[in-house]
PABATI-826772 format. One record per residue (C-alpha): residue in three letters; x, y, z. Coordinates in steps of 0.25 Angstrom, whole numbers, plus 5000, padded with zeros to 4 digits. Last residue first. Layout:
<rs>
ALAXYZ...
</rs>
This chain:
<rs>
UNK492352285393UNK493152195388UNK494652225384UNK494952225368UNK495652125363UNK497052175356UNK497652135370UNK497252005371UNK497551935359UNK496651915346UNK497251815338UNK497751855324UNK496851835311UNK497251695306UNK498251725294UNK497651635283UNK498551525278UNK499151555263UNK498551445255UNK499651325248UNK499851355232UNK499151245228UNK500251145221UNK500551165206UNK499751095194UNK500451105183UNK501350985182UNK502550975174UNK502750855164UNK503650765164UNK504550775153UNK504650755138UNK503650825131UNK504150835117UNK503550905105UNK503750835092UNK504150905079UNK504250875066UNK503050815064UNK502250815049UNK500850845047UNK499550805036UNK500250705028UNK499150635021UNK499350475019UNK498650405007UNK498250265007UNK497650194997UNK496350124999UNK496449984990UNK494949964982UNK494449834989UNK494649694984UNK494749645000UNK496349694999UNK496649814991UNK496149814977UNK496849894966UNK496149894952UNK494849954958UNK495350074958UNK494450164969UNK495650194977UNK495250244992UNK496350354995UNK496450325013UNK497050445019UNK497850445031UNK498350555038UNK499850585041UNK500750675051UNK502050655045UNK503350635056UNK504750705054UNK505950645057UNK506750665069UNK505950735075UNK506150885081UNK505850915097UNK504751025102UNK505051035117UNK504250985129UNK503651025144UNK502550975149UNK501351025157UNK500550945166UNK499150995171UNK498250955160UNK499250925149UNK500151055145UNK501251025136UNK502351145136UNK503151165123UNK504551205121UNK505351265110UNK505951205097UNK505651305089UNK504551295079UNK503351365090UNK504051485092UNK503651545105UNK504251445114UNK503251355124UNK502451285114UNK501151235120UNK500351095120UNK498951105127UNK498450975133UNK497850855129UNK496450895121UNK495850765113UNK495850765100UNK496050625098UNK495850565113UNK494650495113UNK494950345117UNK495050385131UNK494550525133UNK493750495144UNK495050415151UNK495650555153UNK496850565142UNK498250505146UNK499450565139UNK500650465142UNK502050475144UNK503150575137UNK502450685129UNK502850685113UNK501950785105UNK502250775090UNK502250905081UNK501550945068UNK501851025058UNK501051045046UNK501551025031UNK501751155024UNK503151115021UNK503051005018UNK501951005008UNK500451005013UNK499750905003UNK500650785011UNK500450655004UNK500950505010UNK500550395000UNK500450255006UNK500650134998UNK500050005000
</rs>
């Protein structure tokens, strides 16, 4: 079978995306198990102001921030999307005498980067800060009180 690979966007005009590489395991709540494509993890920021250089990023998960840098990959890995191209030609039959599908892959990205997260992360949450202790009003002595009459 072969297996064509066509990118419409050119090289250069190709979008960029980037892999996210966290060491251990992302657990979501058990109600979104099985449901976790689109699914809101955390917020992803970039902690230089120009986002191409190689500065640092923060990776905020509930209350757990990491701290990571944006590495180069060896090589460069394609984002792909698979496109099945049903062949109406009769001469070629596929197994069970149906038409053969061909297979068509559509590059929609390409990775140069990833972003790597690898230490523990740093929690948010701080201790209370401890209450001040009320001043109890001083205790009357016997010379401020005043003599009965």
């Amino acid at each position: 079978m072969q297996i064509q690979v066509r990118c419409g966007c050119g090289e250069a005009a190709c979008p960029e995306w980037a892999v996210v590489e966290v060491q251990g395991v992302l657990q979501p709540q058990p109600c979104f198990s099985g449901r976790i494509q689109g699914l809101h993890i955390g917020r992803l920021c970039s902690t230089s102001s120009a986002p191409t250089s190689k500065g640092g990023y923060t990776f905020t998960v509930g209350y757990h921030e990491l701290a990571g840098s944006k590495v180069t990959l060896k090589k460069p890995l394609l984002v792909l999307r698979k496109k099945k191209n049903d062949k109406g030609d009769a001469g070629e039959l596929g197994q069970g005498g149906q038409a053969a599908a061909e297979v068509e892959l559509e590059v929609i990205g390409i990775i140069r980067h990833k972003i790597l997260f690898k230490d523990r992360p740093k929690a948010l949450i701080s201790k209370p800060v401890p209450k001040e202790k009320k001043a109890l009003p001083a205790a009357a002595t016997p010379s401020t009180v005043p003599p009965a009459s």
